[in-house]
C-alpha positions in Angstrom: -9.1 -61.4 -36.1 -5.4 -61.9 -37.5 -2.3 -61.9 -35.7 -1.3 -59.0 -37.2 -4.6 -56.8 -36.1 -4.2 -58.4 -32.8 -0.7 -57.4 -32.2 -2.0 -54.0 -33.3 -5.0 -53.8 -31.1 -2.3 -54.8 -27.8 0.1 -52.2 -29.4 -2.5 -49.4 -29.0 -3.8 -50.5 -25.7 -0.4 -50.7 -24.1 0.5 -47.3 -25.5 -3.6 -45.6 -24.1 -2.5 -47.2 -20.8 1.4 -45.3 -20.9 -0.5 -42.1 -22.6 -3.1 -41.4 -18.9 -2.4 -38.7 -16.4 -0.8 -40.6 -13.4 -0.9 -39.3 -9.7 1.9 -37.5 -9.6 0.7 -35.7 -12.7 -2.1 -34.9 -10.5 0.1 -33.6 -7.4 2.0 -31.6 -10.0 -0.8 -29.8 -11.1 -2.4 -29.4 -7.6 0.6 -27.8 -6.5 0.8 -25.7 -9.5 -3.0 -24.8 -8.5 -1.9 -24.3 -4.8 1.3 -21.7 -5.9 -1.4 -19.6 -8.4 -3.8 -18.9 -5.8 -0.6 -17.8 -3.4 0.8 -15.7 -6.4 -2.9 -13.7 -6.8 -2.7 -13.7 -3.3 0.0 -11.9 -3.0 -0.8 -9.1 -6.0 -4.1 -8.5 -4.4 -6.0 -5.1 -3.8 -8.3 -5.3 -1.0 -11.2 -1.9 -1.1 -13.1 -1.1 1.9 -11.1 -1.5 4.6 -11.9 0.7 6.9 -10.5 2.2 10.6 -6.7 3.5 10.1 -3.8 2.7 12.9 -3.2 6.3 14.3 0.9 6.9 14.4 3.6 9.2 15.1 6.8 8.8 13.5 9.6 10.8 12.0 11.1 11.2 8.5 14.4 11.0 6.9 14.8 14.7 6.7 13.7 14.8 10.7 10.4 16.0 11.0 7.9 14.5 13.3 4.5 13.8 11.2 1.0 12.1 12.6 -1.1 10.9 10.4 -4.1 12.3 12.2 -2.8 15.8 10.7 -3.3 14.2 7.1 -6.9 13.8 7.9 -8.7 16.0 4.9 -6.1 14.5 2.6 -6.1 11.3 0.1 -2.6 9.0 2.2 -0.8 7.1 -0.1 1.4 5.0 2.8 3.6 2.7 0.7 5.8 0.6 2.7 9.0 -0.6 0.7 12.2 -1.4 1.5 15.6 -0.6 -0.8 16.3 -4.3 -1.6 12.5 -4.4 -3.2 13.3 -4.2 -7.2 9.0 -3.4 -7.4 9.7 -0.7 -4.8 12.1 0.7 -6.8 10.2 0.6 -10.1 7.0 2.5 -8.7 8.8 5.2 -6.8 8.9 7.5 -9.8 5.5 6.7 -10.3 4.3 8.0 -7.2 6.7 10.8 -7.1 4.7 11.8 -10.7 1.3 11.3 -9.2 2.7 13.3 -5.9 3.4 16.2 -8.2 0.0 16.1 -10.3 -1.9 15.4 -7.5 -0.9 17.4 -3.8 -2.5 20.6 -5.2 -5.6 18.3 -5.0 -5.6 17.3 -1.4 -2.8 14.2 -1.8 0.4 12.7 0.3 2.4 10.2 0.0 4.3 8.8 2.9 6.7 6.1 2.0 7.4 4.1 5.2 10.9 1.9 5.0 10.7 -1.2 6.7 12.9 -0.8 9.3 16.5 0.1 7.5 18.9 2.0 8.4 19.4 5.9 7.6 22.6 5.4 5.5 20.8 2.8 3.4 17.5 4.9 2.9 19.1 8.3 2.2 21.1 7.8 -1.0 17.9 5.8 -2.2 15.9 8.2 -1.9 18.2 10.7 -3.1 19.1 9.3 -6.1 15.2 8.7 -7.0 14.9 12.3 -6.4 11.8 11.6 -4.1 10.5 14.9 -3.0 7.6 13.2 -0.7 8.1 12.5 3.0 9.9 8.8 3.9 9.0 7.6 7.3 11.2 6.0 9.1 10.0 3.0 10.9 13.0 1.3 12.4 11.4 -1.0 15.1 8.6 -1.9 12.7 6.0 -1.0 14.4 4.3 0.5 11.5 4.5 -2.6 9.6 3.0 -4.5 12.4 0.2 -2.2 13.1 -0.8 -2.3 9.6 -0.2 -6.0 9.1 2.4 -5.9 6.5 3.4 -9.3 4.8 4.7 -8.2 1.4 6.5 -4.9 -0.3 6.0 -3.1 -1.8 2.3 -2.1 -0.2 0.4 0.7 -0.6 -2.6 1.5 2.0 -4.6 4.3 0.9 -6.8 6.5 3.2 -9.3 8.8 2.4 -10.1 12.7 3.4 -11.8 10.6 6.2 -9.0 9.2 7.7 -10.4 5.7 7.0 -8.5 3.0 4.7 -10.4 2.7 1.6 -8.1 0.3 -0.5 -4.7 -1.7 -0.2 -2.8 -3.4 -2.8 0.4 -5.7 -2.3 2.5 -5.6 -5.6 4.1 -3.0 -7.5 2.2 -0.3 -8.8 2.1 1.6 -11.9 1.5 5.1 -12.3 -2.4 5.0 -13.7 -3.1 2.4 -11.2 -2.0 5.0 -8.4 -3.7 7.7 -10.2 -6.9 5.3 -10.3 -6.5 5.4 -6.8 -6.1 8.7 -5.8 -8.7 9.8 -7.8 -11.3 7.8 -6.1 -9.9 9.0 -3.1 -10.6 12.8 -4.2 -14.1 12.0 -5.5 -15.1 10.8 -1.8 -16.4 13.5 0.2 -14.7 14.1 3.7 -17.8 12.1 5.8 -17.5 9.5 3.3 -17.6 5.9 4.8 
């Protein structure tokens, strides 16, 4: 072998050994892997959930509603909060579907995370939201539901049972999507 093809042959066996994946390539990419699955986590819809918290609470206009007197209806409880951008981008969504759908047997109650009235009311005004918004100041609502992310939505069925969740924002055919299963399930439905 000649100098020359020697030199080449080093050459390209310095430059295989600079080209490999070292560890903290590896780390990267494990973290990347690790912040995914915490991302999907996060945007997840979980179906069949079953028993519903029973609650009392009033709403920004000053009524005094219990979920219990829902039962027969498809809940939409969407818990959001006014600094949420996603909040904000599904409300007209839901205040659509709320339109379309309440003939049918459907309610939304949007429950604020624990904000004050004077922040709530000129959001709510301004979106024009006709549906009832709960006020949960002490967050006990969040709590009993187990609330880690807004905007989520819990629906319940004519049963009174939680048949679906989803943590993310939510566009207006996914809600629909929703709510019509909802309405397909008969009352005793499980």
């Amino acid at each position: 072998m000649s100098d020359k093809s020697k030199a080449h042959a080093a050459a390209l066996r310095q430059q295989r050994r600079r080209s490999k994946p070292g560890p903290m390539l590896w780390v990267v990419l494990a973290l990347m892997g690790v912040a995914l699955v915490v991302m999907i986590a996060s945007l997840s819809t979980q179906t069949g959930m079953g028993a519903t918290p029973e609650f009392t609470a009033t709403t920004l206009s000053g009524d005094t509603i219990q979920l219990s007197g829902y039962r027969g209806q498809v809940v939409m409880l969407n818990f959001w909060a006014t600094w949420c951008p996603p909040c904000r981008a599904e409300m007209p969504g839901m205040e659509t579907a709320y339109q379309q759908y309440r003939d049918q047997g459907f309610m939304v109650l949007a429950v604020n995370n624990g904000e004050a009235v004077q922040q709530i009311s000129p959001f709510a005004s301004t979106l024009g939201l006709s549906f009832p918004v709960v006020l949960d100041t002490d967050r006990r609502l969040q709590t009993a539901f187990a609330i880690t992310g807004y905007p989520t939505s819990v629906f319940i069925g004519r049963d009174g049972k939680i048949f679906a969740s989803h943590t993310g924002g939510l566009s207006l055919a996914q809600i629909s999507q929703y709510v019509e299963t909802g309405l397909a399930q008969s009352p005793g439905a499980a």
